[in-house]
TINUDREN-93897 format. One line per field, with one value per atom (N, C-alpha, C, O): atom name; y, x, z. Coordinates in steps of 0.2 Angstrom, whole numbers, m for minus. Atoms other than C-alpha are relative to their C-alpha. Example, Ala and Ser with C-alpha at 12.3 -4.5 7.8 and 13.67 -1.06 7.14 Angstrom:
BEGIN
name [N_CA_C_O_N_CA_C_O]
py [m6_m22_6_5_m6_m5_5_11]
px [4_62_4_9_m4_68_m4_m1]
pz [0_39_0_3_m1_36_3_4]
This chain:
BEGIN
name [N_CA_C_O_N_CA_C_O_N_CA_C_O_N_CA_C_O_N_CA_C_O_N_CA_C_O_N_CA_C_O_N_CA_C_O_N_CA_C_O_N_CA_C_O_N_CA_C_O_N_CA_C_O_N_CA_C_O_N_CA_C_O_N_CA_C_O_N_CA_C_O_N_CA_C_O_N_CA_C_O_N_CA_C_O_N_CA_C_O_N_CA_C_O_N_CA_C_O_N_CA_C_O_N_CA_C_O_N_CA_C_O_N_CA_C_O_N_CA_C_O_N_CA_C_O_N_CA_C_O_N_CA_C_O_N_CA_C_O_N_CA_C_O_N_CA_C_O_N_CA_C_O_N_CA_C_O_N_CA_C_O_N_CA_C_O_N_CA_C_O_N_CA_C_O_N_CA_C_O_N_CA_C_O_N_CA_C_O_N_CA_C_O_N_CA_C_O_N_CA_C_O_N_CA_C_O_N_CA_C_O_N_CA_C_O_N_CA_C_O_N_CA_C_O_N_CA_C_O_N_CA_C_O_N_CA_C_O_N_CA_C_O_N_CA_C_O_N_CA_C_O_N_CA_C_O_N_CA_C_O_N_CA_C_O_N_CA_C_O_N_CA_C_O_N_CA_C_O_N_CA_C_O_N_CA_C_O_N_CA_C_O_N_CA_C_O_N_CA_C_O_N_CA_C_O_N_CA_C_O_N_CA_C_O_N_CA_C_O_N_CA_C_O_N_CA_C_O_N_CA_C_O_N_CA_C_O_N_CA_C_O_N_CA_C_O_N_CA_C_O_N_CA_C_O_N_CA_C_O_N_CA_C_O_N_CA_C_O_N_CA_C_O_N_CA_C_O_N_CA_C_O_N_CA_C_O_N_CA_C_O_N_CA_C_O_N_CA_C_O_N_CA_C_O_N_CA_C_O_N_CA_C_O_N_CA_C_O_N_CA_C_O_N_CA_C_O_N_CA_C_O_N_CA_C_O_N_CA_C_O_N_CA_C_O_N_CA_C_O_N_CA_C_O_N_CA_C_O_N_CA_C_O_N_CA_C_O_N_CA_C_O_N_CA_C_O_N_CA_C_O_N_CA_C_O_N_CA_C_O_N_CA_C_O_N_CA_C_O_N_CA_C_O_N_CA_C_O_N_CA_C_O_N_CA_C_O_N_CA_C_O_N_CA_C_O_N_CA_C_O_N_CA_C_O_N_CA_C_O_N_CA_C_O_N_CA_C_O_N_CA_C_O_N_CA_C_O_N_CA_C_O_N_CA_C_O_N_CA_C_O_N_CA_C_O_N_CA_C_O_N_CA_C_O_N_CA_C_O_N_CA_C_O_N_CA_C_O_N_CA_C_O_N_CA_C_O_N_CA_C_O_N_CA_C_O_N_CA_C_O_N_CA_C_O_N_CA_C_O_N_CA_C_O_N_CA_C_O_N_CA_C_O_N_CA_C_O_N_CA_C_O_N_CA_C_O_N_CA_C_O_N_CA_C_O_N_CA_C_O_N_CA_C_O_N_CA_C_O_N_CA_C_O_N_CA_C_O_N_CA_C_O_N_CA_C_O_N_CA_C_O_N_CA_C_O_N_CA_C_O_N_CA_C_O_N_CA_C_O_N_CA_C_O_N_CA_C_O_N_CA_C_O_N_CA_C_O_N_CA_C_O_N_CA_C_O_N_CA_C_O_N_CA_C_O_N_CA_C_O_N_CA_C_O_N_CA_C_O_N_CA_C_O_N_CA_C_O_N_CA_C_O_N_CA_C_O_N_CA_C_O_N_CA_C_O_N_CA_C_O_N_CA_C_O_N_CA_C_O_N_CA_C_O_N_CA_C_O_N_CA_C_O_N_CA_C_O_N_CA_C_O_N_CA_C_O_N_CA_C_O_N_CA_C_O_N_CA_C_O_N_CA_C_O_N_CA_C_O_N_CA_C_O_N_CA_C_O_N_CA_C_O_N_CA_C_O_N_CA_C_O_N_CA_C_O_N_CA_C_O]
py [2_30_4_10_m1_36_5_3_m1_48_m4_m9_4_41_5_11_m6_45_3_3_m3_55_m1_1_1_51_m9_m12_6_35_m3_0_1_24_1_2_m4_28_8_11_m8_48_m3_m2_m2_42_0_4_2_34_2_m1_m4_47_6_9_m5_59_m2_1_2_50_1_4_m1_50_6_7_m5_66_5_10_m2_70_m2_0_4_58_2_2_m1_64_9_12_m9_84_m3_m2_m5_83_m9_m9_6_61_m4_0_2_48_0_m2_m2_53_5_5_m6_68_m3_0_5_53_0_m4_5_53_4_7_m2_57_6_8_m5_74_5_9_m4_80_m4_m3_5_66_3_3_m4_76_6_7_m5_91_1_6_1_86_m3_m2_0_79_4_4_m5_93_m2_0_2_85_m2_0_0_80_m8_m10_4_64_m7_m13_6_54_m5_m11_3_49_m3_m7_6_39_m4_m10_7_29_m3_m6_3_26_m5_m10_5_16_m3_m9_4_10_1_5_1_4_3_4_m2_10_3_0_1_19_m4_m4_4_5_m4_m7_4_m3_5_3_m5_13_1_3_m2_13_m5_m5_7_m5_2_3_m3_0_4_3_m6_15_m1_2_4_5_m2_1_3_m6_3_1_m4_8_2_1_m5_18_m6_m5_7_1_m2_m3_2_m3_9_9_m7_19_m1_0_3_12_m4_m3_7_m3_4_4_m5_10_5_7_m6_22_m4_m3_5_6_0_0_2_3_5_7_m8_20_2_5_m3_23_m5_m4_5_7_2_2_0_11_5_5_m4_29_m1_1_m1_26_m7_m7_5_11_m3_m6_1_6_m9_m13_8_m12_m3_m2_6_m27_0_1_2_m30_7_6_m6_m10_1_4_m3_m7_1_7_m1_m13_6_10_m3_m3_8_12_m5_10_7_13_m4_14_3_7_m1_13_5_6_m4_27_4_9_m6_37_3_8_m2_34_2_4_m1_38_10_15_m9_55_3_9_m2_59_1_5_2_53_0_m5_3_53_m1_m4_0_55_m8_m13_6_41_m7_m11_4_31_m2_m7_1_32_m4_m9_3_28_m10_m15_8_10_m4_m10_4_5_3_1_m3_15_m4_m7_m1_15_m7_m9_4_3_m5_m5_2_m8_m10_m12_6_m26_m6_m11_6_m37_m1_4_2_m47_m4_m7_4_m52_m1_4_2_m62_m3_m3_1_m68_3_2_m2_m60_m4_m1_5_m75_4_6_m1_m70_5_6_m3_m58_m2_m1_5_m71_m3_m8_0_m71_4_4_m6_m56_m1_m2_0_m58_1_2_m3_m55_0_2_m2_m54_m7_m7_6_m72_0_m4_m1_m67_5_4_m5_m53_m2_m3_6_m65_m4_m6_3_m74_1_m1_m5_m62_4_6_m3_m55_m5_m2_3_m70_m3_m6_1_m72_6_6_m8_m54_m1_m3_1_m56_m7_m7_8_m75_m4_m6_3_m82_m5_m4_5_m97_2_7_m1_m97_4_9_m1_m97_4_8_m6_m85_6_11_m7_m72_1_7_m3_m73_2_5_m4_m69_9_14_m10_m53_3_8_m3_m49_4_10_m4_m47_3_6_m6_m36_6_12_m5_m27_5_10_m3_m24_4_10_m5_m18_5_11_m4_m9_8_13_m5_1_2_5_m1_2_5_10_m6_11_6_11_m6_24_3_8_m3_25_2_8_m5_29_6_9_m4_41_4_10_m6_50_4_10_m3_51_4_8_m4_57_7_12_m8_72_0_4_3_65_0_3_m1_62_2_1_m2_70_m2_0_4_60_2_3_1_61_m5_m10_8_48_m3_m9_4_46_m2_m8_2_45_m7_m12_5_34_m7_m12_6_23_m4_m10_5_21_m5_m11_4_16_m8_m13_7_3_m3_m9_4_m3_m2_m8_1_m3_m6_m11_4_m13_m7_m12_5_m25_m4_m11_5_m31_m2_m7_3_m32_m7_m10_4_m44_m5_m11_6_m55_m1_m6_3_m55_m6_m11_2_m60_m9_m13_7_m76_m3_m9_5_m81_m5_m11_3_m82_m7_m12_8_m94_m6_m11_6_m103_m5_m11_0_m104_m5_m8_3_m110_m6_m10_6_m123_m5_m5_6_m139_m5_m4_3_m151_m7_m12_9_m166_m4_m3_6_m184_m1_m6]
px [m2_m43_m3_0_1_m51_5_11_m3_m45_4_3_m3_m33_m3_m5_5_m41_7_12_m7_m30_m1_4_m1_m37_m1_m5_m1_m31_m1_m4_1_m33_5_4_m7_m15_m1_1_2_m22_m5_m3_4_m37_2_1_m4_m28_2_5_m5_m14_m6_m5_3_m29_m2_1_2_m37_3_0_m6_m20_m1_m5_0_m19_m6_m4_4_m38_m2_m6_m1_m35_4_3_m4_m19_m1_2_3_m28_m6_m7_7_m45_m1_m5_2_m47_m5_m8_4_m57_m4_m6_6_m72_m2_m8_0_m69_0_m2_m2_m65_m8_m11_6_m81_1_6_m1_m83_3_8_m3_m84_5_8_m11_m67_3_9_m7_m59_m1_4_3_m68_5_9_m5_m60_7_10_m9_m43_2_8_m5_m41_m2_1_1_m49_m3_m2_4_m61_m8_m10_7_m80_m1_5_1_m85_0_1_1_m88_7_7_m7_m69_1_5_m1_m69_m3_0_5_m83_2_m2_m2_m74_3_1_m4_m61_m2_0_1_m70_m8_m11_4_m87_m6_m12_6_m93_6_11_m4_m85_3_9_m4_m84_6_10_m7_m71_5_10_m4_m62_4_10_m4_m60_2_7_m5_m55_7_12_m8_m42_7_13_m3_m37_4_9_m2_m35_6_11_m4_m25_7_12_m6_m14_2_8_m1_m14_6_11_m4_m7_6_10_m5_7_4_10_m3_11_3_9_m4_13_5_9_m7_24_6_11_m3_33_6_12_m2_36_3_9_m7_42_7_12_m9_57_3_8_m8_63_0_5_m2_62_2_6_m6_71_6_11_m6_83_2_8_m1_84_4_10_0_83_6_8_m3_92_m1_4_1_86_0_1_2_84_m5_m11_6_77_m7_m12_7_65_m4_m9_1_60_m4_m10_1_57_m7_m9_9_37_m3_m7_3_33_1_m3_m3_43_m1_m2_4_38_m6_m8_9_21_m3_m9_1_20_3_1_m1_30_m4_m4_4_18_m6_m10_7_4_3_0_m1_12_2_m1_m2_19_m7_m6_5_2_m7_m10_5_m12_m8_m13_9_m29_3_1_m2_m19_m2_m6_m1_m15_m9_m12_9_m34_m4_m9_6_m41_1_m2_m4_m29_m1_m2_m2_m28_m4_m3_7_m44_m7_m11_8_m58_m1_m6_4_m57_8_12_m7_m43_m2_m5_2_m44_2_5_m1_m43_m3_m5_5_m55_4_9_m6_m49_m5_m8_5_m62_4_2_m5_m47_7_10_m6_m31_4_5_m2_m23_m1_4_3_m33_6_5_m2_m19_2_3_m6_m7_m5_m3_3_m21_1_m1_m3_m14_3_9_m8_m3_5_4_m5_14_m1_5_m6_13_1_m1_m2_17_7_11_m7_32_4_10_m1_35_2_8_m5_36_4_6_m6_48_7_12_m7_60_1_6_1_55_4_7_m1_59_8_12_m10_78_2_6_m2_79_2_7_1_75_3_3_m1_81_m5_m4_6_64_1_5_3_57_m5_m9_7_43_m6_m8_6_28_2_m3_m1_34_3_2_0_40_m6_m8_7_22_m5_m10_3_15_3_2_m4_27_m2_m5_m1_27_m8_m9_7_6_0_m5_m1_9_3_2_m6_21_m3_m2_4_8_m4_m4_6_m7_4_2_m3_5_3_0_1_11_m6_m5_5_m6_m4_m7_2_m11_1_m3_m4_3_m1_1_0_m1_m5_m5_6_m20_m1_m6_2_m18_5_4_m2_m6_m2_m1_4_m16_m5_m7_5_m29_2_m2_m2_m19_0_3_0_m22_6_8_m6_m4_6_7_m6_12_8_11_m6_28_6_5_m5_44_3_0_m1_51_8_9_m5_67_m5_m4_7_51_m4_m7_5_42_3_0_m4_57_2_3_m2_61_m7_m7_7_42_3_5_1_41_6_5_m3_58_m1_m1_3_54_m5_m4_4_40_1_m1_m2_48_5_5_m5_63_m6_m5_3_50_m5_m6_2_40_3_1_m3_54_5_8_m2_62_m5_m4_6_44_1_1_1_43_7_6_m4_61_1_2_0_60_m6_m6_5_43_3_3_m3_52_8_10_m3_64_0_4_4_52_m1_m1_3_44_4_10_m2_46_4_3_m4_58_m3_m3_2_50_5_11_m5_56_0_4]
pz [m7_m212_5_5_m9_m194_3_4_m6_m184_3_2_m4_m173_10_13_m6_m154_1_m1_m4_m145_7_10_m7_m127_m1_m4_m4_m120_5_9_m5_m108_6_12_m4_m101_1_7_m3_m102_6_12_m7_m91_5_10_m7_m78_0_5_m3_m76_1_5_m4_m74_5_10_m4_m65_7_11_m6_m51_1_6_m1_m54_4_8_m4_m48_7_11_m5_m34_6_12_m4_m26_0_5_m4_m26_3_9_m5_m21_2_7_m5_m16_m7_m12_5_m27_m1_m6_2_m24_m5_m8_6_m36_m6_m11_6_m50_m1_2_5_m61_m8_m9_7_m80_m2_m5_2_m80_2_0_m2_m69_m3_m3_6_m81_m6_m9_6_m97_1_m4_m1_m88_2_2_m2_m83_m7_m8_6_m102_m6_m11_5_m110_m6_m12_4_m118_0_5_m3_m119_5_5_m3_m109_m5_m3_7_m127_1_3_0_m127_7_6_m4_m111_m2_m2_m1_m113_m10_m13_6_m130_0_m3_m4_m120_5_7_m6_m106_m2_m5_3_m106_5_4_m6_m89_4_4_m5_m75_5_7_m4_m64_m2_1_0_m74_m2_m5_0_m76_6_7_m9_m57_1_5_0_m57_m1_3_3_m68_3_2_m3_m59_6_7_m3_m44_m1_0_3_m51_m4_m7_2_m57_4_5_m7_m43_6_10_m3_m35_m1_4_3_m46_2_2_0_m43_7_9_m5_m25_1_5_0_m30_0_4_3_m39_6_6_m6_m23_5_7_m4_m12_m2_1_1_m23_1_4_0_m25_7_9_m9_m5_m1_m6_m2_m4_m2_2_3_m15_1_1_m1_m10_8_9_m8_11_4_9_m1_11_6_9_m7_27_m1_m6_m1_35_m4_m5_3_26_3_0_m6_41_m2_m6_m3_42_m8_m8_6_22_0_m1_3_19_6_4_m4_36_m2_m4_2_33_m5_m6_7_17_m2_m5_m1_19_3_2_m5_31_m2_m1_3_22_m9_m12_5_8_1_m4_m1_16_5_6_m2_23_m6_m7_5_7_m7_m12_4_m5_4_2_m5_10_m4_m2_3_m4_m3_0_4_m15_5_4_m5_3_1_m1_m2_9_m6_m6_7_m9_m3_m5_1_m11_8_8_m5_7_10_16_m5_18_m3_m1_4_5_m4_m6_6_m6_m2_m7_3_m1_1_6_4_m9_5_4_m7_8_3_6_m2_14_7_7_m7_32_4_7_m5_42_7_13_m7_53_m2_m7_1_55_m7_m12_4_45_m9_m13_4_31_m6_m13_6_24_m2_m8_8_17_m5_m8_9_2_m3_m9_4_m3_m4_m2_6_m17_2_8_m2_m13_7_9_m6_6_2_8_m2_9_m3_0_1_1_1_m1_m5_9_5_5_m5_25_1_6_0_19_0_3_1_15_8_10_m6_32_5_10_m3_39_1_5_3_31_5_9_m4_40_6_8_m5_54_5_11_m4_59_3_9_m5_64_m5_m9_2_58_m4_m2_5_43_3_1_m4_57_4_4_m6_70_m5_m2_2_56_m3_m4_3_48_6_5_m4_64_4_7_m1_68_m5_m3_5_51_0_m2_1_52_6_5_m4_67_m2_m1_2_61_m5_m5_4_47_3_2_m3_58_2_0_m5_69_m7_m7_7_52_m4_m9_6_45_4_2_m3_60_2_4_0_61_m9_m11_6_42_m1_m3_1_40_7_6_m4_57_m3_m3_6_45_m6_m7_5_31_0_m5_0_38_4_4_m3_48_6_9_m9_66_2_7_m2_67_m5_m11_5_62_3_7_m4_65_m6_m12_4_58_m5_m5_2_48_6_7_m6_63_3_5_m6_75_0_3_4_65_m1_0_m1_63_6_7_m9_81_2_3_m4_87_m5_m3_2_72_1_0_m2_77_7_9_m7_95_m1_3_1_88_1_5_3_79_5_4_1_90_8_11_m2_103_1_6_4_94_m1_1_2_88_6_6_m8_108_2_5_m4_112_m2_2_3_99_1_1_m1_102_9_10_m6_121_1_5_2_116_0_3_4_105_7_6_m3_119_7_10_m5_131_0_4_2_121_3_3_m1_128_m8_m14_6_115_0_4_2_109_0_0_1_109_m7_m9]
């Protein structure tokens, strides 16, 4: 019977993280994954067939290591429903800023030719709904706060990541709540305005 390997594909991708949240993923190629497992280069390419689907992969790990960091701040911060996805996001981008950048700067999985465009996302069209229960909007008027609310967090998150800004997380909370109820004042007074059909 064979050896059994000893490096996996769960070793690479936890080096993987690991060379990512020190030095960024441009640092990710065979041989700092060789040298973070302590081994020669042969045993990746045993598991994987090429780099590029190692960084697929690693993506797609690295992604699931974000899902991971939402719940526990929810479950941790207990904050508002509305406040959680923003919240969080900005605290994970001050807390992880190579990881933040490598998922959600560089090589983030969102093709947006119109605003609209991100409810192809996975998951955030259900994210707006839940957003929607929060908040008391209607379907259509929380999916356009909701994608504000996104940019507005995306922009206090990579100007964190990158070190340009340093906010507290109470500071951080007030803006994006300031954001927010301004936002959903704005869409109820519309709503408010609209003419009522016969």
């Amino acid at each position: 019977m064979p050896p059994r390997a000893r490096i996996s594909k769960e070793l690479i991708l936890n080096a993987a993280l690991r060379i990512t949240c020190e030095e960024g993923f441009e640092a990710v190629n065979a041989r700092s994954l060789a040298a973070a497992l302590g081994c020669s280069t042969r045993p990746l390419f045993t598991c994987y067939p090429g780099m590029e689907q190692l960084k697929q992969d690693f993506l797609e790990h690295a992604f699931s290591v974000y899902l991971d960091y939402a719940q526990a701040w929810q479950r941790r911060e207990r904050e508002e429903p509305a406040l959680v996805f923003p919240l969080s996001y900005i605290a994970f981008a001050r807390q992880q800023p190579r990881l933040f950048e490598a998922l959600f700067v560089r090589h983030m999985d969102l093709d947006m030719i119109r605003p609209e465009d991100f409810y192809r996302e996975p998951g955030n069209g259900d994210r707006a709904a839940d957003f929607a229960r929060a908040v008391g909007l209607a379907p259509q008027q929380a999916r356009a706060v909701f994608l504000d609310l996104f940019f507005y967090a995306h922009g206090m998150a990579v100007l964190t990541a990158a070190g340009k800004m340093t906010l507290e997380p109470s500071d951080a909370r007030a803006m994006v709540r300031r954001m927010l109820e301004a936002r959903v004042r704005r869409e109820l007074e519309e709503d408010h305005d609209r003419p009522v059909s016969d």
